[in-house]
C-alpha positions in Angstrom: -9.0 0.3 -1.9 -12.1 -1.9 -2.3 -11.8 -5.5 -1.8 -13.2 -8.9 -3.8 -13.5 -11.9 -2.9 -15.0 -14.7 -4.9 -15.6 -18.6 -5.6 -17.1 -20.9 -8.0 -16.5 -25.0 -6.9 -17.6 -27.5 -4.5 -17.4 -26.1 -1.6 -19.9 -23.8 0.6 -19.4 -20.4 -0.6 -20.4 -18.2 1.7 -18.0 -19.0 4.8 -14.9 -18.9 2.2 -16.3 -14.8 0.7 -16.9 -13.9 4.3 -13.4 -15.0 5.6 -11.8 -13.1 2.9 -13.9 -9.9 3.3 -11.9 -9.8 6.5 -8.7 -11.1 5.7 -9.1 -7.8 3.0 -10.5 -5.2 5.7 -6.7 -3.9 5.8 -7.7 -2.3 2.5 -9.6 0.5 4.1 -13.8 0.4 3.3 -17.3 1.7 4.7 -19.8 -0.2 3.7 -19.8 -4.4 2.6 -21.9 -6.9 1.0 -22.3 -10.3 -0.2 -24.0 -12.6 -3.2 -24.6 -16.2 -3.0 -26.5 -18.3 -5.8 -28.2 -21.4 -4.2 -29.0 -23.1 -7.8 -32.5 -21.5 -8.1 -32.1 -18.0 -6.8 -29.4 -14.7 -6.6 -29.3 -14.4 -2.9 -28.1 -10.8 -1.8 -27.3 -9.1 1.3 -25.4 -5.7 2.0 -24.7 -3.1 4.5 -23.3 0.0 5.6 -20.6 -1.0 8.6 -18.3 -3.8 8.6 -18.1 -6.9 7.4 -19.2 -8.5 11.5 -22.5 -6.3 10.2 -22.5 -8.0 7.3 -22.5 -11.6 8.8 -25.3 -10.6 11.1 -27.7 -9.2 8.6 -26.9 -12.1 6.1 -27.3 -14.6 8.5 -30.8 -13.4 9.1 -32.0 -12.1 5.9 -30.9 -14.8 3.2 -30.1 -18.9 2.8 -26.3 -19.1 2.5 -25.8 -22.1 0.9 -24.2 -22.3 -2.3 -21.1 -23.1 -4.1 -21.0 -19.7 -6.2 -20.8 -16.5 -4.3 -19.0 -12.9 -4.4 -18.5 -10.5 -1.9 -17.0 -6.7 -1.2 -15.7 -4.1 0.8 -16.5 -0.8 -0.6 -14.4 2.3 -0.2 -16.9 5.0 -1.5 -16.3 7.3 -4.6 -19.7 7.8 -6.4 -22.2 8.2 -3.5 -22.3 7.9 0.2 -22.0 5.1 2.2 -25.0 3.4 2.8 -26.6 -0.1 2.4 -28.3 0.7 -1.7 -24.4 1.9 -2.3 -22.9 -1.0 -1.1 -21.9 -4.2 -4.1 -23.2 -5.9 -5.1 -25.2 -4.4 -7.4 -27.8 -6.1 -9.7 -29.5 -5.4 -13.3 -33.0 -4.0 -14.1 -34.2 -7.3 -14.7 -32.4 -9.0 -11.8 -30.4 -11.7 -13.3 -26.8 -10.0 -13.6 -25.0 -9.1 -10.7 -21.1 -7.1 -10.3 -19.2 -6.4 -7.8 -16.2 -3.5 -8.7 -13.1 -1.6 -7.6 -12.1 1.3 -9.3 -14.2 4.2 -11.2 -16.4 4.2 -14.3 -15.2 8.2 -15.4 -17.7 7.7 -17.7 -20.8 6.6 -16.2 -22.9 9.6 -16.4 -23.2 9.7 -20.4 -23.9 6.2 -20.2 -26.2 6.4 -17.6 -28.2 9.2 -19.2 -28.6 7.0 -22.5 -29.4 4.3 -20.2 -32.4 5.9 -18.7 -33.1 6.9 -22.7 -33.6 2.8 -23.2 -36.1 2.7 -19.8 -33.5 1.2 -17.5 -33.9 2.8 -14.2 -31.5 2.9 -11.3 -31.1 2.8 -7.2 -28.1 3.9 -5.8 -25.8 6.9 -7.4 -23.1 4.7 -8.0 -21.1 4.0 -11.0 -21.2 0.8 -10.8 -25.1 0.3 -10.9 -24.3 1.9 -14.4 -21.9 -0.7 -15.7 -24.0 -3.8 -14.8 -27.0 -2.5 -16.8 -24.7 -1.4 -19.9 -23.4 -4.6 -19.4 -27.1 -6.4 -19.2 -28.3 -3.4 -21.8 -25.1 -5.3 -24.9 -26.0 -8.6 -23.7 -29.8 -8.3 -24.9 -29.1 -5.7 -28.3 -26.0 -8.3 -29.1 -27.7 -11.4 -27.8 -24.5 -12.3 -26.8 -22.9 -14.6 -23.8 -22.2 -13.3 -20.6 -18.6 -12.9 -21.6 -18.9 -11.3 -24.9 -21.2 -8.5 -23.0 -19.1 -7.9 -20.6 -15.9 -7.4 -23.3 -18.2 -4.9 -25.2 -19.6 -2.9 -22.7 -15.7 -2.4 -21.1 -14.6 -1.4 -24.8 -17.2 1.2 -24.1 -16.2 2.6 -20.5 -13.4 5.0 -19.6 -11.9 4.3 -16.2 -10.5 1.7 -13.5 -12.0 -1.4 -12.4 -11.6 -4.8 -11.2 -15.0 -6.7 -12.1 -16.8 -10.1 -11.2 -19.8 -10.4 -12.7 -22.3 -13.2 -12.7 -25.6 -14.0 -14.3 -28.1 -16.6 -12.9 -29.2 -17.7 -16.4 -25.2 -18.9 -16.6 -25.3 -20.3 -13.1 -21.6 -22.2 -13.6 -19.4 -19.2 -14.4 -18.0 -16.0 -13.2 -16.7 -13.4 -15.5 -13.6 -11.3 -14.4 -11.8 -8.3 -15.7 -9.3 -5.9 -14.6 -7.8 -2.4 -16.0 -5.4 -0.6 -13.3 -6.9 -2.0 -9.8 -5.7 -5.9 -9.1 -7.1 -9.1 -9.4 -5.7 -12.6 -8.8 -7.4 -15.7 -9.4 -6.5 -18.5 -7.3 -6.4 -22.5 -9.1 -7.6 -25.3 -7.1 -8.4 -28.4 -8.2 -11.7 -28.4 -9.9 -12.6 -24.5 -8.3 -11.4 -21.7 -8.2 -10.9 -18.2 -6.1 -10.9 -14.6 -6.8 -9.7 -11.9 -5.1 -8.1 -8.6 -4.7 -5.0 -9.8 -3.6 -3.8 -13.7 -2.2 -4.2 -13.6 1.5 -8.3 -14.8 1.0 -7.2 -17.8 -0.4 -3.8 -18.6 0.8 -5.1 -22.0 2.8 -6.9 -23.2 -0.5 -4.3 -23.0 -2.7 -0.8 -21.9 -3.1 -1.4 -21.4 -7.0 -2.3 -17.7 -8.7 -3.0 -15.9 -11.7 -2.4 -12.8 -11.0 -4.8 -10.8 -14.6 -2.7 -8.1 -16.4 -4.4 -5.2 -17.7 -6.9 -4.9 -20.0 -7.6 -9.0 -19.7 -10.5 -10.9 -18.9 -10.7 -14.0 -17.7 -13.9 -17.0 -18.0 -13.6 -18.8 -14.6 -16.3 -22.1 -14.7 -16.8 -24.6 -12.4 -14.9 -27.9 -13.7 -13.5 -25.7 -16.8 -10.4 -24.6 -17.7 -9.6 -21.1 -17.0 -10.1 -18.8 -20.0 -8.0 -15.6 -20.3 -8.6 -13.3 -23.3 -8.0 -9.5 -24.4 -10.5 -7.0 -23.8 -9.8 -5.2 -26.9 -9.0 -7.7 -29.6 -10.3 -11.1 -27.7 -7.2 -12.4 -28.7 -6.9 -15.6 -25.8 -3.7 -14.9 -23.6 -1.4 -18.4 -22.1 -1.4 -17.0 -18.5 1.1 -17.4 -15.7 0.2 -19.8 -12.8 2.4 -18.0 -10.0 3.5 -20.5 -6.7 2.4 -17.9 -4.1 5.2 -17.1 -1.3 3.0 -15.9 1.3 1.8 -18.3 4.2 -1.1 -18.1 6.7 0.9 -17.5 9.3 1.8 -14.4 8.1 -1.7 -12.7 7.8 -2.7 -13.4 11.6 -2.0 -11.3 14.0 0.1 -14.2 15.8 -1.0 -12.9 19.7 -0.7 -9.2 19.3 -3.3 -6.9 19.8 -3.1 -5.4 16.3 -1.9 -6.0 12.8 0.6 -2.7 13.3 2.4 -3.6 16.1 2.8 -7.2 14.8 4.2 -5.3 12.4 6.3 -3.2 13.9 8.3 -6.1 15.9 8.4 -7.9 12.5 11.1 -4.9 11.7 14.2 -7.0 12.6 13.7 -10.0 10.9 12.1 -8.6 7.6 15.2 -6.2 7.3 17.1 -9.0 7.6 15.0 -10.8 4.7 15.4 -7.9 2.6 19.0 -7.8 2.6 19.4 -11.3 2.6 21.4 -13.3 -0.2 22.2 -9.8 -1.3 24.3 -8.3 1.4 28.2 -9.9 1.8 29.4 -7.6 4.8 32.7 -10.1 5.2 32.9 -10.3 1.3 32.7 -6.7 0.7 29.6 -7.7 -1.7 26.4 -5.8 -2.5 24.3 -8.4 -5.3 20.8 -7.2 -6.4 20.2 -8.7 -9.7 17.9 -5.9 -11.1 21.0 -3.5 -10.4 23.8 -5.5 -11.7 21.9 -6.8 -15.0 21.5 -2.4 -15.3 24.8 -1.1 -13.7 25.7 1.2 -16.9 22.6 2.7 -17.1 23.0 3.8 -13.4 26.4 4.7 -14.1 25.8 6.6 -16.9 22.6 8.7 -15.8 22.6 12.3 -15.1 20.1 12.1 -12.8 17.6 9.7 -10.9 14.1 10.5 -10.6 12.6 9.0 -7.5 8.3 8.7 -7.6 6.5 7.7 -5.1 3.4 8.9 -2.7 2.7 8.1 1.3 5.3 7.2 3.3 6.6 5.8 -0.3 7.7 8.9 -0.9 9.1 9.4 2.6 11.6 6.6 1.8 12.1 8.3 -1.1 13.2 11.6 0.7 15.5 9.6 2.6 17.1 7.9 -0.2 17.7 11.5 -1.6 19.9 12.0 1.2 21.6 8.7 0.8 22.2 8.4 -3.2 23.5 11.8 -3.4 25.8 11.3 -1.0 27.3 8.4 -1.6 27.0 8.6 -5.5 27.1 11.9 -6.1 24.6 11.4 -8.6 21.7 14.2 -8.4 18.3 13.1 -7.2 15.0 14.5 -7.3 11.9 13.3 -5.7 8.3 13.7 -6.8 4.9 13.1 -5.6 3.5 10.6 -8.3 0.2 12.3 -8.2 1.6 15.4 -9.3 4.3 14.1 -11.2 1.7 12.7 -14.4 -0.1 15.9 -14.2 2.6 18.7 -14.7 4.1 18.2 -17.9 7.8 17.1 -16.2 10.8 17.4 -17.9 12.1 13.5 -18.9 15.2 12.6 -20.9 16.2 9.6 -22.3 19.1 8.2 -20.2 17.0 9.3 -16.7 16.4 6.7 -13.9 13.1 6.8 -12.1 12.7 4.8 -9.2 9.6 3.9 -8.3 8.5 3.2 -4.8 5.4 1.5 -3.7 4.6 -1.5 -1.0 1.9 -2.9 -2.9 2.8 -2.3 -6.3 -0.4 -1.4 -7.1 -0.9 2.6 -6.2 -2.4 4.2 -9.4 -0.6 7.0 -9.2 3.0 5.9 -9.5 1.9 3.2 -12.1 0.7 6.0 -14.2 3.9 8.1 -13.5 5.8 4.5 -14.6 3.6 4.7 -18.1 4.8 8.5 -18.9 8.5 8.2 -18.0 8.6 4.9 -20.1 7.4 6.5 -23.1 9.6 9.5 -22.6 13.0 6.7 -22.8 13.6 6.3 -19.1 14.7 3.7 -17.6 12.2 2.5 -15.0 13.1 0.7 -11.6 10.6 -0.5 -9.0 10.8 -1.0 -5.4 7.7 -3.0 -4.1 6.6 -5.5 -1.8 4.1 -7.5 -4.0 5.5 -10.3 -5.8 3.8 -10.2 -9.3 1.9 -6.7 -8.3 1.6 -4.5 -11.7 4.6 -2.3 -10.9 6.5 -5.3 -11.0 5.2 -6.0 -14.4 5.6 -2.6 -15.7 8.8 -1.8 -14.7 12.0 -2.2 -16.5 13.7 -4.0 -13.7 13.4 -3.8 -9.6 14.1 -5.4 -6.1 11.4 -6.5 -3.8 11.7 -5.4 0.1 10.5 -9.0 1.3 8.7 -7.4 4.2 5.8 -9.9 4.5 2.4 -8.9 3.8 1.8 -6.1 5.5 -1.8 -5.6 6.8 -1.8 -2.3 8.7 -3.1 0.4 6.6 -0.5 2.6 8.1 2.7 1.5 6.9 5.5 0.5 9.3 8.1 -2.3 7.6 7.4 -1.4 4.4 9.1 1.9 5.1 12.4 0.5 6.8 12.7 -2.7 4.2 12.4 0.7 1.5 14.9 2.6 3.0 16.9 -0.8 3.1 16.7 -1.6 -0.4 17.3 2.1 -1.6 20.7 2.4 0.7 21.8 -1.1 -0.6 21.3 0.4 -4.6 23.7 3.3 -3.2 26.5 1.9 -2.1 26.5 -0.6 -5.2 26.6 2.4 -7.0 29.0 4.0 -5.2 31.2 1.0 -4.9 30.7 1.1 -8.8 31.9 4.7 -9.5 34.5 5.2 -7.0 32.8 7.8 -4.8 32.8 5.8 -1.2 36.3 4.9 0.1 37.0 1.5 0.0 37.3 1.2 4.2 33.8 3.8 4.1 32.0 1.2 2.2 33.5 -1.6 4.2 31.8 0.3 7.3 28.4 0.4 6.5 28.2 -2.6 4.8 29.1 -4.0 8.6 26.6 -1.3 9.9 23.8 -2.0 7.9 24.3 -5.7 8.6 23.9 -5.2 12.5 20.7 -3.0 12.0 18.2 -5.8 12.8 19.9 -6.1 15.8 19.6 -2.1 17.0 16.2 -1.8 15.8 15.5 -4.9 18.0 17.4 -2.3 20.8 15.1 0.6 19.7 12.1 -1.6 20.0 12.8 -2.1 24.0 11.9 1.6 24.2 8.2 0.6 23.6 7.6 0.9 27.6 9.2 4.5 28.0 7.1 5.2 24.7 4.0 4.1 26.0 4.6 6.4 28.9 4.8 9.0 26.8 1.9 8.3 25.3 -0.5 8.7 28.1 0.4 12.1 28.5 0.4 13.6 25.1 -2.7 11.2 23.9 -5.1 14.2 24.3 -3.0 16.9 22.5 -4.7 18.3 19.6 -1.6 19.3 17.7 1.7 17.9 17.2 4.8 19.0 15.9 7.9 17.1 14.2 11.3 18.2 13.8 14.5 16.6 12.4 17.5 17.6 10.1 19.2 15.8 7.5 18.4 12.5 6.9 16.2 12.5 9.6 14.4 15.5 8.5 12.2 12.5 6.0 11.9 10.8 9.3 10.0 13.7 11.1 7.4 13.6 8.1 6.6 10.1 8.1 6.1 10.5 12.6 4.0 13.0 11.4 1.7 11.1 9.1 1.9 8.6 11.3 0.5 10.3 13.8 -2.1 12.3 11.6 -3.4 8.4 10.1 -4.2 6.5 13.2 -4.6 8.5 16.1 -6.0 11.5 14.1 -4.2 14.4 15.9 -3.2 17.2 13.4 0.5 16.7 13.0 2.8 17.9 11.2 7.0 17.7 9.9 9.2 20.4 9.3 13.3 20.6 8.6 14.2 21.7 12.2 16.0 24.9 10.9 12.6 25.6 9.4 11.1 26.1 12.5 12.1 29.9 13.1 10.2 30.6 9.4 6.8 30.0 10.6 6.0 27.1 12.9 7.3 28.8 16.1 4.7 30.9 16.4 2.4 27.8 17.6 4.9 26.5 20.4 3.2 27.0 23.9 3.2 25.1 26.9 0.2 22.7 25.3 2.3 22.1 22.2 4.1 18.8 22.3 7.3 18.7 19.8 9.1 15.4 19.0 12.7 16.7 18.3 14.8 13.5 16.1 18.5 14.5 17.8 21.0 11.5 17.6 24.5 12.5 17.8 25.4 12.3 14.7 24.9 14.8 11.9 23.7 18.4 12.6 23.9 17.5 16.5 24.5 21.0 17.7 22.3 22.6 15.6 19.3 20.6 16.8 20.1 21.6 20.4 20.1 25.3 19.0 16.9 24.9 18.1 15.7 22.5 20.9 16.7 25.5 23.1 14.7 28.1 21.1 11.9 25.8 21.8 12.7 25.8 25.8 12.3 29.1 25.9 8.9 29.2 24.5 7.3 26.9 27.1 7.1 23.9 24.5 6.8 20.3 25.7 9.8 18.6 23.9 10.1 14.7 23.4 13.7 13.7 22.4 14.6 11.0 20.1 18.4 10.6 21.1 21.3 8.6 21.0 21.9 6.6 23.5 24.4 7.9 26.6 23.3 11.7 25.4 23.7 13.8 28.2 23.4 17.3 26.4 19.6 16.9 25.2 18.6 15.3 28.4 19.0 18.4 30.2 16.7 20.4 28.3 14.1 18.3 27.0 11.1 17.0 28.9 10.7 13.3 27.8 14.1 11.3 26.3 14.0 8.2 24.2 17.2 6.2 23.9 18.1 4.2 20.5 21.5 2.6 19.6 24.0 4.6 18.0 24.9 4.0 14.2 25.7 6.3 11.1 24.0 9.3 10.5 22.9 7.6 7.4 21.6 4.6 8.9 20.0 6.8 11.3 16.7 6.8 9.6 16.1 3.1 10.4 16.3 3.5 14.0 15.0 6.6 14.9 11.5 5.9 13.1 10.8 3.4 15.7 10.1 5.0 18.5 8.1 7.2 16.7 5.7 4.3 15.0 5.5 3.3 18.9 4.4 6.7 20.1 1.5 6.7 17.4 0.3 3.3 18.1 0.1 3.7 21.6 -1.9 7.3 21.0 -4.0 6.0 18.6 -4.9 3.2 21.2 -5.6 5.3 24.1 -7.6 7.0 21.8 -9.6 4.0 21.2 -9.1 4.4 17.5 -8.8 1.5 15.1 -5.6 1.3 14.7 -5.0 -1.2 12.1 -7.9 0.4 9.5 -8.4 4.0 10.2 -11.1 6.2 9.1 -11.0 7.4 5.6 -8.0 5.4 4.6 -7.3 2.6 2.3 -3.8 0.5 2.1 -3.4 0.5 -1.5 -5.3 3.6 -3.3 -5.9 1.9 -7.0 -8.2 4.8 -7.8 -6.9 8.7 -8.4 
C-alpha cells in the first residue's frame, strides 16, 4: 500500500525513482509523484493517474537531472486523489520535502496547533502535517535534519515509512519506519530506498531491511547511520544478500504479471517443498518445526490468523491439521482478531499467514498473542519481511515475488507449507498410519506435475469465460476442503473482474442462497470425486432444477457430473486433501480470463493494494 522509491549517489536520479515507481505499481495506488534536487533547486512534479502520467507531466514541467531524488505511489487515506494530495509534499517555507506510507492518527491535533504557529496547508493530507511539524522542531530546536525528524516522530501516533529531505542538507536523506516497510539498498558510494527490493535489484544485491521504530541517516559517500527513534541509541544493522533476481519481476512474455504467475505454480510448489520433502525417505524437515516439535505436540490448540486469501489457506489448513493431527484449530480474521478481546493461553500456537509479511493486521495480532505467552509461527513469502522478525519461528513458501495484486502462488505454496507442518505433526504424534503418511508424502510430491495437468484446462477455461464474462453475479460452491476453495474463486472473481461473487459450503446453499439461482445465475460447483462426491451432485441437481447455469470443477473421467452440468472442467485426480491445490486452478483461470474480457486491469485492480500496511 503506497510505494517509495529513492536515491542519493552518482548516478541520474530520476530514471532509477521512475523505474521503481513501476516495478512498485503491484502495490495498488491512485495518484504518483516525484522530487528531484538538481544542486540549486527542489524540483517537484505530481499527479493524479499513474506513474506513465507522471513521466509525461515531469518531462514537461521540470529539469530532471540530479543525483538525489524520491518518488511515490499513493494509495489514498486522508483526502481524495488528486494532483495537491499526491507526495511529495513540501514545508511552508519550501525547503523540506516527505514522502510517506502509512497514517499520522494524530494529525488533526497537530495540525490545529500548527495553524496556531501560522503554518498554513494545501492538501487534506496527513502527511502535509508531518513535514511542517517536522520543519515546525527543526526551527524551535535548531536542530539537524535528523534530530527534527526523531522529535517530531516521538510526537506522532500512527504508521509510516518516511524519506525526507531538506535542500539546505543537499547530501542526505533521512528515513524512518514504524509498521509499513522500508529497505535500504548499499552500493558502492550510493545508496537506494524503497518499499520493498525489486526497485533496486539490478543495482545491488545488498539490503537493509529498517526494523521498527529506527531511523536511518543515508549520505552520499557516508556510511549509513541507523539509530532508535526513541532513545537515539545507534543500532549495528544487518546488510541482507538479497535472493530475488530481475528475471523474476518481469513479466517474461506473458500478457500479465497474474498469469505469469499462475504458470509459475509448478515450479514454485516444487521450491517450497524443496530440501524439505523426502517422499522415498519417508522425511518431512522444516527447521522452524523441528527446532519447536514439543510445543506443537504439547498444544491444546492452534490458532491460525490471517486476512485475504491468507486466511483462505488458513481455512484449508483447518481441514488439513485437524485431520491428520487431531489437534483442534481455529481460524481468525486478523483484523478482528486484535479487536475482540480473544481468549489466549500460554501453551497456544498461532500461525500466522501472510505473503508479504508485512499486512498490519496480522503483525498486530502477532504482538497480542506474544504477550499473552503464545507461541508465534509465521508463514510468509518475504525474506527479512517484519513477520519474519516478529515471530517466534516460521517457514517461508519460496514462491517468488509475486507481483499480481490478486494472489495466485502465494495461496498454493501456503497451503503447501501448512499441509507439510501436518503431516510432521502427525508423523510426530502417531495419528496418520505409517503407509497413510507414506501416501501423501508420494502425492504431494507429484503435485507440481498435476497442477501442470490442471493448467492445460486454460483453453476450455477461456471458453468459459466468454460466455459468463457479462454476468453480474456469481456464485461458488464446494464442500470440505474445498469449501475454502470456493471462497478464494470468489474473491478472486470479486478483485479483478469486479463481478459480485460470492462462496458458500454447498450444503449451505438450501439456507439462503437458492433463492437467487435463475437461468442468468452462473454457479461454479468444486465436485472431484473424492470427499462429499454424492452430496455435491445432490445439490448440483437441486440447482438443475432451478434453471441455474452450472460450471463443474471435476475429476477427471467423471461421468456422473457431466450429465447434469452445463460447462465441465477436468483436473487430475489426487486426495481429497490435496484437492485444494488442483481444483483452485481452474478457477484463478476463469477470473483472469473474465477480468480480461472485461478489459479490467488485471494485475492492479481498482481500490486494491498487495500488501495493506495501514488498518
Amino acid at each position: 500500500m503506497c510505494g517509495i522509491v529513492g536515491y542519493i549517489g552518482n548516478r541520474e536520479a530520476y530514471p532509477i525513482v521512475i523505474k521503481g515507481l513501476k516495478r512498485l505499481e503491484y502495490r495498488g495506488y491512485d495518484s504518483a509523484g516525484v522530487m528531484i534536487f538538481d544542486g540549486e533547486e527542489l524540483k517537484l512534479s505530481k499527479t493524479k493517474g499513474k506513474v506513465s502520467d507522471l513521466e509525461e507531466r515531469a518531462e514537461k514541467e521540470i529539469t530532471l537531472n540530479g543525483t538525489i531524488g524520491m518518488g511515490h505511489t499513493r494509495w489514498a487515506t486522508h483526502g481524495v486523489p488528486n494532483d495537491v494530495n499526491s507526495h511529495p509534499h513540501l514545508s511552508n517555507s519550501g525547503n523540506l520535502a516527505i514522502i510517506h506510507n502509512g497514517i499520522i492518527e494524530n494529525y488533526e491535533p497537530l495540525k490545529k496547533e500548527l495553524i496556531k504557529r501560522g503554518y498554513t496547508f494545501h492538501s487534506d493530507t496527513d502527511t502535509e502535517v508531518l513535514v511542517n511539524l517536522i520543519e515546525e522542531v527543526k526551527k524551535n530546536e535548531d536542530v539537524k535534519l535528523g534530530k527534527a525528524v526523531q522529535i517530531a516522530l516521538n510526537q506522532v501516533v500512527g504508521a509510516y515509512a518516511i524519506c525526507v529531505f531538506d535542500k539546505q542538507r543537499p547530501d542526505e536523506i533521512i528515513v524512518a519506519r514504524l509498521g509499513s516497510p522500508l529497505a535500504i539498498g548499499v552500493g558502492k558510494d550510493e545508496f537506494f530506498i524503497a518499499s520493498d527490493a525489486s526497485p533496486f535489484i539490478e543495482y545491488t544485491s545488498n539490503a537493509i531491511y529498517l526494523e521498527d521504530e529506527e531511523m536511518a541517516i543515508v549520505r552520499k559517500d557516508k556510511p549509513l547511520k541507523v539509530r532508535k527513534i526513541k532513545d537515539d541509541a545507534l543500532v549495528d544493522p544487518y546488510v541482507q544478500e538479497l535472493q530475488m533476481n530481475l528475471e523474476q519481476i518481469e513479466k517474461g512474455g506473458y500478457d500479465h504479471f497474474m498469469l505469469k504467475e499462475i504458470y509459475e505454480q509448478p515450479n514454485v510448489i516444487k521450491d517450497t517443498y524443496r530440501g524439505r520433502l523426502h517422499a522415498n525417505e519417508g522425511i518431512i524437515q522444516m527447521a522452524g518445526v523441528e527446532d519447536n516439535i514439543e510445543k506443537f505436540l504439547n498444544a491444546e490448540r492452534i490458532l491460525i490468523v490471517a486476512c485475504g486469501t491468507s486466511w483462505h489457506a488458513g481455512l484449508v489448513a483447518e481441514y488439513i491439521i485437524e485431520e491428520f493431527t487431531r489437534i483442534p484449530v481455529e481460524v481468525e480474521y486478523a483484523s478482528e482478531f486484535r479487536y475482540r478481546n480473544p481468549i489466549i493461553n500460554k501453551g497456544d500456537v498461532v500461525i500466522a499467514i501472510s505473503q508479504s509479511g508485512e499486512t498490519a493486521d496480522t503483525l498486530a495480532a502477532i504482538k497480542l498473542a506474544k504477550e499473552k505467552g503464545a507461541f508465534v509461527f509465521g508463514v510468509c513469502n518475504v525474506v527479512g519481511s517484519s513477520i519474519s522478525r516478529e515471530t517466534h519461528a516460521g517457514a517461508y513458501t519460496h514462491a517468488g515475488p509475486e507481483i499480481g495484486v490478486a494472489s495466485t502462488k502465494a495461496f498454493t505454496t501456503q497451503i503447501t507449507v501448512l499441509t507439510m507442518i501436518a503431516l510432521r505433526l502427525a508423523k510426530a504424534k502417531g495419528t496418520l498410519s505409517t503407509s497413510d503418511f507414506h501416501r501423501y508424502l508420494q502425492e504431494l510430491q507429484i503435485i507440481p506435475e498435476k497442477v501442470q495437468e490442471a493448467l492445460q484446462t486454460n483453453d476450455v477455461t477461456k471458453e468459459i469465460a466468454a460466455k459468463f464474462k457479462d454476468a453480474p453475479n456469481c456464485l461458488y460452491l464446494g464442500r470440505g476442503y474445498n469449501f475454502p476453495v470456493a471462497l478464494e474463486g470468489a474473491l478472486k472473481l470479486k478483485e479483478i473482474s469486479y463481478i459480485h461473487a460470492e462462496g458458500y459450503p454447498a450444503a449451505e446453499m438450501k439456507h439462503g442462497p437458492i433463492a437467487l439461482i435463475d437461468e442468468l445465475m452462473p454457479v461454479i460447483v468444486i465436485a472431484p470425486k473424492q470427499g462429499h462426491y454424492d452430496k455435491v451432485v445432490s445439490n448440483i441437481q437441486e440447482i438443475k432444477s432451478r434453471s441455474g447455469k452450472i460450471i463443474a470443477v471435476v475429476t477427471k473421467g467423471d461421468v456422473q457430473v457431466r450429465e447434469l452440468a452445463d460447462y465441465v472442467i477436468e483436473i487430475p485426480d489426487t486426495s481429497d486433501a490435496l484437492s485444494p491445490l488442483l481444483t483452485t486452478i481452474p478457477l484463478q483461470l476463469l477470473s483472469y480470463h473474465i477480468a480480461v474480457m472485461r478489459e479490467c486491469n488485471v494485475d492492479q485492480p481498482r481500490n486494491l493494494a498487495k500488501s495493506v500496511t495501514v488498518e
